[in-house]
N, C-alpha and C positions, 0 to 999 in steps of 0.2 A: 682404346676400346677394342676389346675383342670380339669374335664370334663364339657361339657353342665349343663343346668340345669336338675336335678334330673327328669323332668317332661318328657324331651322330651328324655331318655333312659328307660321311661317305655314299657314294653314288648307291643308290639302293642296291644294281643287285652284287656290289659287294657284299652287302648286309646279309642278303640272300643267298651266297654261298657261305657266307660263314655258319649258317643256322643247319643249312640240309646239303652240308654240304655229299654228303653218301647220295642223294639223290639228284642230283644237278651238275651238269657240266655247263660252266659257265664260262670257257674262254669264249674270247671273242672272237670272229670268224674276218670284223671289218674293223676298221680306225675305233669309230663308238657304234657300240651295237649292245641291245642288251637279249641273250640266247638263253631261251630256259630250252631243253632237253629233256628227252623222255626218258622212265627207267631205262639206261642199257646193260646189257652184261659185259663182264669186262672183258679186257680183250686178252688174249692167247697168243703166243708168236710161236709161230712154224718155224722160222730162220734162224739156223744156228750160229752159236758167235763166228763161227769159221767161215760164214755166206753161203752155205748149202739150205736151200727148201725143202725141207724131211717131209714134204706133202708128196713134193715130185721127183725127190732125188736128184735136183740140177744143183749147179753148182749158181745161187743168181744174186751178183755182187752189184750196189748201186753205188750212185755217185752223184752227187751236187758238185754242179758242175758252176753257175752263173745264177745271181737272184739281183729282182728288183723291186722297189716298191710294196715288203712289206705285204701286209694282208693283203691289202687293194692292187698289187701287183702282179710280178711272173717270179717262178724259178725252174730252172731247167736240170733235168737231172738223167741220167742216162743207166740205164741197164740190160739182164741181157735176158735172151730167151729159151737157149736152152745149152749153156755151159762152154758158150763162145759168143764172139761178136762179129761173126759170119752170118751164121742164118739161114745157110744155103741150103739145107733139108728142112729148114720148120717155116712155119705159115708164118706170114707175117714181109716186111721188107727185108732187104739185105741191110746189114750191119745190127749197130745196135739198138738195141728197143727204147723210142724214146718217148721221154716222158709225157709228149701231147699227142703221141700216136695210138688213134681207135678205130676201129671199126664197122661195119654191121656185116653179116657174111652168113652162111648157112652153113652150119656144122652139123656130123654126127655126133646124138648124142650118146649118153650112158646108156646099158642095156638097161630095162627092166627087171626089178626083178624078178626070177621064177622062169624068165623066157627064155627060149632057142636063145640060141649064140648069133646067129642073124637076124633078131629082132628090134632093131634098132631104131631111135626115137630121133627125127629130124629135126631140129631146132633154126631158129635165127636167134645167133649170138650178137647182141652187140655190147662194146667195152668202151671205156674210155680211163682216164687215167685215177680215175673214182674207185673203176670195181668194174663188176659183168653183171649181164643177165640172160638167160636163152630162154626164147620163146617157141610156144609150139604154134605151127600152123593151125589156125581153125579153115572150116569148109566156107565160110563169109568172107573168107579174105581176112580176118581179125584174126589178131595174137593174144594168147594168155601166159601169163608168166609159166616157165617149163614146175619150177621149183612150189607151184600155189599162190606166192605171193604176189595177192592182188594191189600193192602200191605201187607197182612197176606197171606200166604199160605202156604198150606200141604200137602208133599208128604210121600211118604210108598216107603222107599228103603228094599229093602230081604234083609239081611244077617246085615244091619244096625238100623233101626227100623223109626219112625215117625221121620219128621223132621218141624219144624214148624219153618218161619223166618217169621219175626216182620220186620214194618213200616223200622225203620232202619237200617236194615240186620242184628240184632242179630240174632245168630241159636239157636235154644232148640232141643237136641235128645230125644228121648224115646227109648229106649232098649227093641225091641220089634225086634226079629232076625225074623220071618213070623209070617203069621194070614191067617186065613178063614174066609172073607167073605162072607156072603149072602146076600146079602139087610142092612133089617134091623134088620137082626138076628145077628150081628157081636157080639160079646161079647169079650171085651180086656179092660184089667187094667195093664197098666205098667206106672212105672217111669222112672223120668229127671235120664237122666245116663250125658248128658255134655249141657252144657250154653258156646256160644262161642259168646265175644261180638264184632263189628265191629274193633277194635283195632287189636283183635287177645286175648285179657284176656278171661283168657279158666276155668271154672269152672269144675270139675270133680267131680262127684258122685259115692259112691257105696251105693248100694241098697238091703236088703233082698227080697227074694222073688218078686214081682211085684212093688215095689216101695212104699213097706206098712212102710219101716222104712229103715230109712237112716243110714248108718253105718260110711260114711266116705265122706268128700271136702275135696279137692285140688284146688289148681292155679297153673297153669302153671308159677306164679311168686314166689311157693316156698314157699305158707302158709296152711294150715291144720285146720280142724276141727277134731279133733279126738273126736270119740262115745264112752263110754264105760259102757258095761254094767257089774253089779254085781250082784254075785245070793244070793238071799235072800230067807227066808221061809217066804210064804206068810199066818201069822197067823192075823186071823182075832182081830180088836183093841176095838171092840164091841160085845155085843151080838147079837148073829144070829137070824135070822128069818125064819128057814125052813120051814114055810109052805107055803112061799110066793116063788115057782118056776121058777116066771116069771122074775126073776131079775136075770143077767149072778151071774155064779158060781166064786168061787174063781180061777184065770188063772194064769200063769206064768207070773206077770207084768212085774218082775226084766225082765225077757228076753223082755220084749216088749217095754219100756221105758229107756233112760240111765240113768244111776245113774249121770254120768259128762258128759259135754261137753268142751274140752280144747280146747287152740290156742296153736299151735303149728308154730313157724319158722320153717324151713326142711333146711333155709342155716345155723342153727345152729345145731339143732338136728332133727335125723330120727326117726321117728315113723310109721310102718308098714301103711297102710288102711285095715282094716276086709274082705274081699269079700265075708265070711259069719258069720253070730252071734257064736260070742265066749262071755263066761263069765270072768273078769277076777277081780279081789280082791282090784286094786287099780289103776289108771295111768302109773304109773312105770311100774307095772306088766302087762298092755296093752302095752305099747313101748319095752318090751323086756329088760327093765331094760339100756335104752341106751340113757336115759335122762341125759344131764349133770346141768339142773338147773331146776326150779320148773314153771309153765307155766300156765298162768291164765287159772282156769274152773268155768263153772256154775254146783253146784252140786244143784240135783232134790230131793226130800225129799216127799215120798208118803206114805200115811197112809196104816199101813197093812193089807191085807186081799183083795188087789184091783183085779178087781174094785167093788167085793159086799159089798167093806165097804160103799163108799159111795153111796149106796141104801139102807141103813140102819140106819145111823143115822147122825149125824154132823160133818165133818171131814174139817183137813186141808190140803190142798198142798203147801209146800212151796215152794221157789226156791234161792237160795243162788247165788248171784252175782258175776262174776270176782275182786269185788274188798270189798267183801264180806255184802253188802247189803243184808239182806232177806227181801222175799215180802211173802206175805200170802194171800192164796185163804181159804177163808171159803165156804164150799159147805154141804147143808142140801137136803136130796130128798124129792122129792114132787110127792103125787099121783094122779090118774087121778079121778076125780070127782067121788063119789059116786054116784051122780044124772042120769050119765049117762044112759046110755041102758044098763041093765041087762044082755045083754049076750057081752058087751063090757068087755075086760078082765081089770084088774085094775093093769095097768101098774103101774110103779115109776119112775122117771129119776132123778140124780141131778142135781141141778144149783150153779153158783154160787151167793152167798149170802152177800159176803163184801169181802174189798180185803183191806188190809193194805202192805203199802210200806216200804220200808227198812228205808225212812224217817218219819214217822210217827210212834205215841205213840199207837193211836187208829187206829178204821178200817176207813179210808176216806171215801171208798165210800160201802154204802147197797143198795140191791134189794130184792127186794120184788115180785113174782108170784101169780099166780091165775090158779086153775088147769079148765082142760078144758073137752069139750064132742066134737063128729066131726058131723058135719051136712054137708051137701051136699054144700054151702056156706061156711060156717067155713072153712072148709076142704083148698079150696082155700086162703081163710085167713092164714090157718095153713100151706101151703107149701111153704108161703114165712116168716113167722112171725114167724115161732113155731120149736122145731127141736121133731115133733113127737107130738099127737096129750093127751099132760100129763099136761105142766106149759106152761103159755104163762107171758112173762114178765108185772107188771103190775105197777111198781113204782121203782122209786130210787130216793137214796138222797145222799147230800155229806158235809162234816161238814161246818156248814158253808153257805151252798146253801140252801135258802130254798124252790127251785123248786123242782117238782114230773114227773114223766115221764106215757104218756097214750100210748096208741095201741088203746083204746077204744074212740076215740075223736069220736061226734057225726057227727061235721063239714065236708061235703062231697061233697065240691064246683064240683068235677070232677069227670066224669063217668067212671066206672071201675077201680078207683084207691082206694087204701087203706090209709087215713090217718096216722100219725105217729104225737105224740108231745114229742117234748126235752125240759126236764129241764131250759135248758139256755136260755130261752127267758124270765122267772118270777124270779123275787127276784132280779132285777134290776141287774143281769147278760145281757150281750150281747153274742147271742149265737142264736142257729136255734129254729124257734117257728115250722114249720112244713115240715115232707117229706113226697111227696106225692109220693106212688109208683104204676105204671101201671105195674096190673097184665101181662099182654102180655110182656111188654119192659125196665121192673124196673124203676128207679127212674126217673120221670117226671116234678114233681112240687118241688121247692124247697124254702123253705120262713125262710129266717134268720131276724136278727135285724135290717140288714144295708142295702139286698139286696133281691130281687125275681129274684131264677133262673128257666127259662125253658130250657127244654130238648126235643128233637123229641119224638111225641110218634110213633116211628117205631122203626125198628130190629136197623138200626145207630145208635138211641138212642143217635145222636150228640148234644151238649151244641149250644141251637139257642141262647136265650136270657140274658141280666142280666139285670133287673132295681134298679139301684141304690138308695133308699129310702134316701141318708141323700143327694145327687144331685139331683136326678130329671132324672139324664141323661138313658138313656134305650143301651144300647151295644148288638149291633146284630153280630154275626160272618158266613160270607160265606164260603162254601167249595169249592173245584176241585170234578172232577169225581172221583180222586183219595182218595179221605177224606183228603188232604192237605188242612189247614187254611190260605184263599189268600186274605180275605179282614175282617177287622174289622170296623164298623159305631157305633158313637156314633150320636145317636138321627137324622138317617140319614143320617150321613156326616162320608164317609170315611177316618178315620184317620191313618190306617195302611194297608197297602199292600203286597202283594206277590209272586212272582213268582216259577214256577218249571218245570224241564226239561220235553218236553214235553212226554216222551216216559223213561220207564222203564230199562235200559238195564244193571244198575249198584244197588243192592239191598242199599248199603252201602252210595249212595249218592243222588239217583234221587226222595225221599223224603225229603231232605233238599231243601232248597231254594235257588237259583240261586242271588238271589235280594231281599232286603226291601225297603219299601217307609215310610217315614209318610209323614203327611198329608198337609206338604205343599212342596212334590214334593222331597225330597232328598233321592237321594238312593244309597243304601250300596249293592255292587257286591260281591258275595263269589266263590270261587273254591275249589275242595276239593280233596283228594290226596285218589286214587281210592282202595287202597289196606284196609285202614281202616277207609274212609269215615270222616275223621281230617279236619278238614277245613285248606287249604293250600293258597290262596288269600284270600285275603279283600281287598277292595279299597271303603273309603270313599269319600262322598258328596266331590264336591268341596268346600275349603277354601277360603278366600277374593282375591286369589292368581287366582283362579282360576285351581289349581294343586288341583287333587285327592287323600291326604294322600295313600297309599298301605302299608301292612305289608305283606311277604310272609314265611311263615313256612314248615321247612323240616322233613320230618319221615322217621325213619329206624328201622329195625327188628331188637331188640334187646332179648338176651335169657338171662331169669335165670338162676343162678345154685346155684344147691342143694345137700344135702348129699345122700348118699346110703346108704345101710345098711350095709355094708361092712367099711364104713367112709371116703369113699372118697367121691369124686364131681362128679355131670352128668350134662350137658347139659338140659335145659325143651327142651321138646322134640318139641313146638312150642314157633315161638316169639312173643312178644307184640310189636306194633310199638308206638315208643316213639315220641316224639317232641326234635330235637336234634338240632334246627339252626333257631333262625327268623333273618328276615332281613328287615329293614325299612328307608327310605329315610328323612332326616329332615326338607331339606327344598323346596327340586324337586321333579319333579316325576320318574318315575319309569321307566325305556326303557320300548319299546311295548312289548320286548319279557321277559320282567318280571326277567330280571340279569341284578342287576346295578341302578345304579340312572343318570338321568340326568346330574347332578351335580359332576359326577366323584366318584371315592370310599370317597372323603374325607367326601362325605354328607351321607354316609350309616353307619348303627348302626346295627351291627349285633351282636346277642345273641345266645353261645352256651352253651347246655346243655350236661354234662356230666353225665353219669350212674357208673362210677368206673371198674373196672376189668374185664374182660370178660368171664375169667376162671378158677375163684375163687369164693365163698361164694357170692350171689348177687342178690336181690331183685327187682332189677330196682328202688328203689329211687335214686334222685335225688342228689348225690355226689355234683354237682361242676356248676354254673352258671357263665360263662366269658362275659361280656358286650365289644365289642370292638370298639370303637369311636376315629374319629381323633380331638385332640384338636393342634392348632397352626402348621397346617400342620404334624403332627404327628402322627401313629396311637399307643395309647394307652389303655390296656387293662386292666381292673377291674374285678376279678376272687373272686368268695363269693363261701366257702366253705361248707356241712353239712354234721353231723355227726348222726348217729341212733342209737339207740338201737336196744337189741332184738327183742321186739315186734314191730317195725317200726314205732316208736316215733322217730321224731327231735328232737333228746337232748344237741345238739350242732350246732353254725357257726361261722364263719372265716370270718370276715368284709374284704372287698378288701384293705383295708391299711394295711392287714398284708403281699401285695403285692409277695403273691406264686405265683408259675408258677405251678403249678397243684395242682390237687385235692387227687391223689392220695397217 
């Protein structure tokens, strides 16, 4: 006895991207979740294959470093900030920029424009490893987004610190318990202490000091990033240069940089989180010795004597991979021009200089600088190009490529912006020939092999255009008051639409879309289950039937649990709301009140999802999917099993013909 055809028990919003798919991004963000998505436009990449930012002219190469668990998990990934992984002239900590490190700080902004050259816009910036936003002071003590957009806002709770929600109601805290305001005198640096996303997946951080270095993540789903640091004697790997002052001294890097970075499960084993820097000798000997198996890390490998080694001569950094890949930074310093002004002091900074990959024999990709002087023009040049007024990047190559990268292009089709040229448009690569960036509102002009993007030049700094070079066709995209993307034209002719609640009252769902259209009139309806902003209705276009397909999806607060330190199990203290029930009609439609089909239960196909235990060892993967359909007046029920590992790999299923009755 069979079921239906395999096609028509797929989970609806599979159905649903096959139909619209140009309008719906439907990956999933969790285990089961079902995400309907707003028109967006697509995206554009600044980064050239070489790892130069043509926005900023840095050189800024990443790296995954360590992952765990998957959606519901962590991964850790490390990059840099401005063409080294010192740091020592640009904001931010020493070493490298990593990937849970944010924010909230007061910065100057872009000029205005039209205005004096000291007319400058104070902002509070804050970031995390999402994006930015800068807010401007109001006279209330209230922030409004710098850029207009009102789905961003920021408030200052006492005794809790900044709070900043995003477009889609994700929260970001900053751990700033009070502050003294004045104006524009405010002075505050603290960091991301929680990342809490509409589902309810709760990121936790600890932090040294003001959020200069991250000591420890968690998820409320029971995964870990442990830090750990090792004390070392910082003897230098070269010979010194004392007479050259102006280059930082030899500092305690061991304590400022970790030597690992592991994943850790918490429903297999506990390991403390630091609340303040401790040194300790090994993993084991950070966990308390309470590890019962070995647990992937990234170990950091820096040359000694940091960071005045590298202001002295040729050094490497390397980075050793969870699965034991090492990658290699070669970094040489570079000094500021002799030519300069004589009473300019003659700084050094590193950069980095070639990067070989754990794949690779030789170094892939070089670069090459050019030291620099500051001029009253430059200057401006250098506070978007340069990190400090020493090397400004002036070439790269990559084996194999035989393009070169400029800052110095003559070509300066648009007023007040700064050229940029990438590699990837010569040597019969396809890739970006030019980014143009406006000083006032960053990147403006954008000119690849296939496409020219414009961009607003104002503070929105919203994606207006794309002209398609191997089409012809030009793509316009309209906004809402809201910054919500509600129409798309190509070459005039609107081909996608959409709708949004007219009024704000639900952070988690009134920037989604109500409605899609293309462009010959068919539209896709959404609801969405208010606690974590899930899409909970769909109802497609009508069929030849004249009936409007419907899938309707149910969530419910589901909690981790994790070890103690003691060895037993706790409750996470919040839940994650999972996708735990759809239900969809095969061949009627749907009653008005959205329980049931037309058609009686025999035509309904409901799918549930199971999570396993609820008070035992439990990550929220996905245990146990039950398909239940009636075949021959029957209802018959298809149950597919899975099984995980520790680090929350699927390493196992259980095809429904082995015909269980649970999963457990």
């Amino acid at each position: 006895m069979k079921l239906r055809k395999t096609k028509d028990l797929l989970p609806a919003v599979t159905v649903a991207k096959r139909r619209t798919l140009s309008l719906l991004a439907t990956s999933t963000l969790w285990a089961a979740s079902a995400t309907a998505a707003s028109l967006s436009p697509p995206p554009y990449e600044v980064m050239n294959r070489h790892g130069v930012n043509l926005a900023t002219g840095q050189v800024s190469p990443s790296l995954n470093t360590v992952s765990i668990g998957g959606s519901l998990g962590l991964s850790h990934s490390i990059s840099t900030f401005s063409s080294n992984f010192v740091n020592w002239e640009g904001e931010g900590p020493l070493g490298y920029k990593d990937r849970f490190y944010g924010r909230v700080m007061k910065v100057v902004h872009h000029k205005p424009p039209g205005s004096s050259s000291n007319a400058w816009v104070w902002t509070m910036r804050v970031f995390d490893m999402g994006g930015s936003m800068d807010f401007i002071f109001n006279a209330d003590g209230s922030y409004t987004s710098y850029t207009g957009d009102p789905r961003h806002t920021l408030w200052f709770t006492p005794g809790l610190g900044f709070v900043w929600t995003k477009p889609d109601g994700t929260v970001v805290t900053y751990n700033v318990p009070s502050y003294t305001s004045t104006g524009n005198n405010i002075e505050i640096i603290a960091g991301v202490s929680e990342i809490k996303y509409p589902n309810g997946l709760t990121v936790s951080l600890t932090s040294r000091d003001v959020g200069a270095q991250v000591l420890g993540v968690r998820t409320n789903t029971g995964y870990q990033l442990k830090y750990v640091y090792v004390p070392r004697t910082e003897i230098l790997e070269i010979p010194d240069d004392p007479s050259n002052t102006r280059i930082p001294q030899i500092q305690s890097w061991s304590g400022m940089m970790p030597r690992f970075v592991a994943a850790i499960n918490n429903a297999v084993d506990y390991c403390s989180s630091d609340a303040s820097l401790t040194s300790y000798n090994s993993l084991s000997d950070a966990c308390a010795g309470q590890l019962t198996q070995d647990w992937p890390k990234a170990t950091f490998n820096w040359p000694g004597g940091m960071p005045r080694v590298m202001y002295l001569g040729e050094t490497v950094f390397s980075v050793i991979d969870a699965i034991g890949g090492v990658t290699e930074y070669r970094n040489r310093p570079y000094a500021k021009s002799a030519s300069c002004n004589e009473n300019d002091p003659q700084y050094r900074t590193p950069r980095i200089v070639s990067i070989k990959r754990s794949t690779a024999n030789i170094p892939e990709v070089t670069y090459d600088y050019q030291s620099l002087c500051t001029t009253s023009n430059a200057g401006e040049h250098i506070s978007i190009h340069g990190a400090g007024p020493v090397a400004q990047l002036k070439s790269s190559a990559m084996e194999g490529d035989g393009g070169s990268y400029s800052l110095n292009n003559p070509y300066t089709p648009y007023p007040g912006m700064l050229p940029t040229t990438s590699i990837n448009g010569g040597g019969g690569y396809h890739g970006i020939n030019y980014v143009y960036v406006n000083i006032d509102y960053g990147v403006a002009k954008f000119d690849a092999w296939d496409k020219f993007v414009s961009l607003e030049s104002a503070p929105s700094n919203r994606l207006y255009s794309i002209y398609d070079k191997l089409t012809g066709l030009t793509t316009e995209f309209g906004y809402d008051a809201r910054f919500n993307l509600i129409e798309i034209k190509k070459n005039n002719v609107v081909t996608q639409s959409a709708g949004y609640p007219a009024t704000c009252g639900n952070r988690k769902t009134c920037n989604q879309a109500t409605w899609v259209r293309d462009a010959n009139g068919n539209q896709t309806d959404y609801e969405y289950e208010p606690n974590s902003g899930q899409v909970a209705r769909v109802r497609m276009p009508a069929d030849r039937n004249g009936i409007r397909p419907e899938t309707r999806y149910t969530y419910e607060a589901k909690y981790a649990y994790y070890k103690t330190s003691s060895g037993g199990f706790q409750q996470a203290s919040s839940p994650v709301y999972m996708l735990t029930r759809e239900r969809k009609c095969l061949t009627t439609a749907t009653l008005a009140n959205g329980d049931g089909c037309a058609g009686g239960a025999q035509d309904e196909v409901v799918t549930d999802y199971d999570y396993g235990p609820t008070t035992s060892p439990n990550n929220l993967n996905v245990r146990g999917i039950a398909v239940t359909a009636y075949v021959d007046g029957l209802a018959q029920v298809r149950r597919t099993c899975y099984a995980y590992d520790a680090y929350g790999n699927r390493i196992g299923e259980t095809m429904p013909k082995a015909g269980l009755a649970s999963c457990s």
